[in-house]
C-alpha positions in Angstrom: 0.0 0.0 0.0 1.3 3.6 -0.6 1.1 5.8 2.4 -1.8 7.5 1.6 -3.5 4.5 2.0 -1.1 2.6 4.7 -2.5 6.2 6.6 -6.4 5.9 5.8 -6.1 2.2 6.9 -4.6 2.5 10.2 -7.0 5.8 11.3 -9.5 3.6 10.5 -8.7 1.0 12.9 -8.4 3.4 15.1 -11.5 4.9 14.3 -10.0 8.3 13.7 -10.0 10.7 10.7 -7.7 12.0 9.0 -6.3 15.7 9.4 -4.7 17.1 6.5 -3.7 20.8 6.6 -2.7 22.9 3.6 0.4 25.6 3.4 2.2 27.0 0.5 5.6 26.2 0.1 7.9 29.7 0.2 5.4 31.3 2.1 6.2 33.4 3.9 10.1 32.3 2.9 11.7 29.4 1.5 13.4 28.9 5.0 10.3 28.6 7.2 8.8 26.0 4.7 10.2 22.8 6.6 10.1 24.0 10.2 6.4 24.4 9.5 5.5 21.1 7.8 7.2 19.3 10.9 5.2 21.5 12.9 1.7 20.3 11.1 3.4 16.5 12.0 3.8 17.2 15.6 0.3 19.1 15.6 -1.4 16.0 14.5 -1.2 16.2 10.8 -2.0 12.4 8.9 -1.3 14.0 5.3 0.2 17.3 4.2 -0.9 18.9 1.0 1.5 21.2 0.1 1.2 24.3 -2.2 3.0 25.1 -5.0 2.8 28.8 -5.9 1.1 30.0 -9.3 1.0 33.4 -10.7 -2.4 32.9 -11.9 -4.5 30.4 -9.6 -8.7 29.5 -10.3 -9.5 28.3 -7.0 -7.6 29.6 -4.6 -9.2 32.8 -2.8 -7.4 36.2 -1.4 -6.0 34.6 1.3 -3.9 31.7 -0.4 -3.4 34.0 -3.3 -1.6 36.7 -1.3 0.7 33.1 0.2 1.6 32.9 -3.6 2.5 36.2 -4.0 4.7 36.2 -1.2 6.4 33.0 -2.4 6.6 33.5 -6.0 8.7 37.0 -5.3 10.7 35.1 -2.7 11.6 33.0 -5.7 10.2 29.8 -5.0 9.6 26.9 -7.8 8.4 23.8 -8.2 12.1 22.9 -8.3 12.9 24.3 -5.0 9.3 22.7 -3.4 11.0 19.4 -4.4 14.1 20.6 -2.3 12.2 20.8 0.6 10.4 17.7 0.1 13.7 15.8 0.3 15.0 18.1 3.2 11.6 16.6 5.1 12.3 13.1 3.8 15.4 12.9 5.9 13.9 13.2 9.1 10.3 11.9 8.1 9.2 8.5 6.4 6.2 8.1 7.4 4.0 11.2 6.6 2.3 11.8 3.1 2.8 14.7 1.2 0.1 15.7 -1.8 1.5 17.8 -4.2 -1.3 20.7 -4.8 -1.7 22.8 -7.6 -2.0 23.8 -11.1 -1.1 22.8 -14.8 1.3 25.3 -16.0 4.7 24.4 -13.4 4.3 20.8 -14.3 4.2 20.9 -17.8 6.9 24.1 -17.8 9.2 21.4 -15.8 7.9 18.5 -18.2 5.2 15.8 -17.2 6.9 12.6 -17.3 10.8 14.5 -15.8 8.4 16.0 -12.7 6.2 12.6 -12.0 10.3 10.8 -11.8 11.5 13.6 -9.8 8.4 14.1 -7.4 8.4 10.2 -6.9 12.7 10.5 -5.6 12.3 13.9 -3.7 9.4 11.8 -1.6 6.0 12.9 -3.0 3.2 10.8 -2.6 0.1 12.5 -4.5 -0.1 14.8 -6.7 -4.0 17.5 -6.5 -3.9 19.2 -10.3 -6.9 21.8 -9.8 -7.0 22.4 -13.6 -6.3 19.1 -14.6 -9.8 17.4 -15.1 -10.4 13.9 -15.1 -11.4 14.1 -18.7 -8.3 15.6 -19.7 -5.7 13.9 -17.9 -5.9 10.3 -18.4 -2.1 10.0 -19.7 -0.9 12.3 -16.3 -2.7 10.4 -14.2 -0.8 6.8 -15.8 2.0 8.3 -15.3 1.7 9.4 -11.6 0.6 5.9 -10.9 3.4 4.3 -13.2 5.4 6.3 -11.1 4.1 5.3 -7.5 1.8 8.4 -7.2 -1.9 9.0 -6.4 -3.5 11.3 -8.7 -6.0 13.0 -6.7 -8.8 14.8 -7.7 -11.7 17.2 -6.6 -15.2 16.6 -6.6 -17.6 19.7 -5.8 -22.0 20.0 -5.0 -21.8 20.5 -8.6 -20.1 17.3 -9.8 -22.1 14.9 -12.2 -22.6 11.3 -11.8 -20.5 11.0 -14.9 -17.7 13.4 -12.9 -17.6 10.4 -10.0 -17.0 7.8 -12.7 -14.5 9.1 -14.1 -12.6 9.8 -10.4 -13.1 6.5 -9.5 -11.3 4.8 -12.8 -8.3 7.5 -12.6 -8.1 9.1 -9.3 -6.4 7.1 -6.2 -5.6 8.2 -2.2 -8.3 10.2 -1.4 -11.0 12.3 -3.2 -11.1 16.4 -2.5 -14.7 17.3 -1.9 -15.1 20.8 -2.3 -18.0 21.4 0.4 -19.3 25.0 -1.6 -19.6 26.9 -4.6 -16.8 29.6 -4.3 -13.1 29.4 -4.1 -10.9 28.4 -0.7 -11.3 30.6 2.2 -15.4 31.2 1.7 -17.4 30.6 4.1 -21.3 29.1 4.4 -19.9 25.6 5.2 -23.6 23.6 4.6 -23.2 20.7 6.7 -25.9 19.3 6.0 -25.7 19.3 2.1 -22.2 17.9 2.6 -23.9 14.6 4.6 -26.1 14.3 2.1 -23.6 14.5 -0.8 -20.9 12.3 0.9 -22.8 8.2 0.9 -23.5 9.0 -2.7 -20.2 9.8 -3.3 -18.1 7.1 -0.9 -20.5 4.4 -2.8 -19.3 5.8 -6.7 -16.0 6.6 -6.1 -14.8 3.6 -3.6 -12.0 5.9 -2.0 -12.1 8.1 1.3 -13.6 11.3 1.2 -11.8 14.5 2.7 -13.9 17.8 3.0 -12.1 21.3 2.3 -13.1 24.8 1.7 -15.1 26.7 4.4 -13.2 24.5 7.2 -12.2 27.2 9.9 -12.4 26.2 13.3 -12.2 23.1 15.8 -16.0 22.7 16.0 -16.5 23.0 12.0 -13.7 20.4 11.7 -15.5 18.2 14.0 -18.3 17.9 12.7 -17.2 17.8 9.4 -15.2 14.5 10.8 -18.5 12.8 11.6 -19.4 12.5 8.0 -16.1 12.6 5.8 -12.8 10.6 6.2 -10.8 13.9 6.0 -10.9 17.1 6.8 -8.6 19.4 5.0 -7.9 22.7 6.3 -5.7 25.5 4.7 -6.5 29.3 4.3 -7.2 29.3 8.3 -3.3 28.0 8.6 -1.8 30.5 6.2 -4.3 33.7 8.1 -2.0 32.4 11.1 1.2 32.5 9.3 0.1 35.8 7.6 -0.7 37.5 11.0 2.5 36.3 13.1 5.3 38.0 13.4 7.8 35.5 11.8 9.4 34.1 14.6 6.1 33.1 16.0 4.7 31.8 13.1 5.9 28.2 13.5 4.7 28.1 17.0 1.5 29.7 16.3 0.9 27.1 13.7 1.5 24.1 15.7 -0.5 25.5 18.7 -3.8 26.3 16.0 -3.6 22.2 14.3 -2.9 21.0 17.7 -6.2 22.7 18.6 -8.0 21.4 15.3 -6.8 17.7 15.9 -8.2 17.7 19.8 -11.6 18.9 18.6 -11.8 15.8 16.0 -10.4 13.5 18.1 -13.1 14.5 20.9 -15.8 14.5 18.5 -19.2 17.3 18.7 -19.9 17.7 22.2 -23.8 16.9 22.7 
């Protein structure tokens, strides 16, 4: 089993789900990249999707935008988010790390050179936002030739035809986008998202994690009752954007620490 899974399988015995925040590599600087993504491990993190930045994102709101911006002018590229991927690999084995966002860096760095690179550096899953199903069924052979889940979003929107078409390609985990709107929005429906989720589980055959709208312990736990994930990520980069930077790590840790409790306690009665 790849990680991914190995991590789904063993939360389940537990009877735990999975936390998997989100931050942008380079933001706010290249050197603060790796202290945080061992603090999201010692916060309770199961699977880290890590960003890497975009000039010109189509799902990402203000707040992961601005993380972007900050990285992009600090320099940072999908070559040096690989970098620190190994730099983590030397003290970490064990966690997965999803590779999240968009066409254009990949193909710059060239499809089949990335999916061999990203496999050695330690990547375990790969989230293309503008890479479809429908359009990527030779990307998503070669992330698996390679060892790699190809992992894809589903949204309230998403057609019966959409879930087919995950299931045959996609592996790991499925990203269920819980609203209309980009990351950071808020109007988390709950209660669409339980009724969404069965019909989903039972097409796509893969666990279920939950993002966008996600802000808070209680919103995380309940979101836990119904999904197998809960994915979290422009909350985490408003912390890193509002600390001073030598608190940021700290204030990081202390916020996923806080968001793993809630789920692990469950929705008080």
């Amino acid at each position: 089993m790849s990680r991914i899974q190995t991590t789904f399988a063993q939360l389940h015995k537990q009877g735990r789900k999975a936390l998997i925040p989100f931050i942008t590599a380079g933001d706010p600087d290249a050197e603060l990249t790796l202290p945080l993504l061992q603090a999201l491990v010692a916060g309770g993190a199961n699977i880290i999707e890590l960003g890497v930045p975009f000039s010109d994102p189509m799902a990402d709101g203000p707040t992961i935008q601005r993380a972007s911006e900050r990285a992009l002018k600090q320099g940072m590229s999908l070559t040096r988010v690989l970098d620190i991927i190994r730099e983590f690999r030397r003290d970490n084995d064990h966690t997965p790390l999803v590779l999240m966002g968009y066409a254009n860096p990949i193909e710059a760095y060239g499809v089949e050179r990335f999916a061999c690179d990203a496999k050695a550096a330690g990547v375990d899953g790969v989230l293309t936002v503008d890479y479809p199903p429908e359009e990527c069924e030779a990307f998503a052979a070669i992330l698996k030739h390679a060892g790699m889940d190809p992992i894809f979003l589903l949204a309230p929107t998403s057609t019966e035809q959409r879930f087919a078409q995950v299931a045959q390609l996609g592996s790991g985990y499925i990203y269920y986008v819980s609203l209309k709107g980009v990351t950071g929005a808020g109007h988390l429906d709950l209660d669409e998202v339980t009724k969404r989720i069965p019909a989903i589980r039972a097409k796509v055959g893969m666990p279920i994690g939950v993002g966008f709208g996600i802000r808070d312990g209680n919103s995380a736990a309940r979101i836990a009752t119904v999904a197998d994930a809960v994915v979290i990520g422009s909350r985490i980069i408003e912390e890193i954007e509002n600390s001073p930077r030598d608190q940021a790590v700290a204030k990081v840790g202390a916020f996923i620490r806080g968001i793993r409790n809630a789920m692990d306690q469950g929705v008080p009665l």
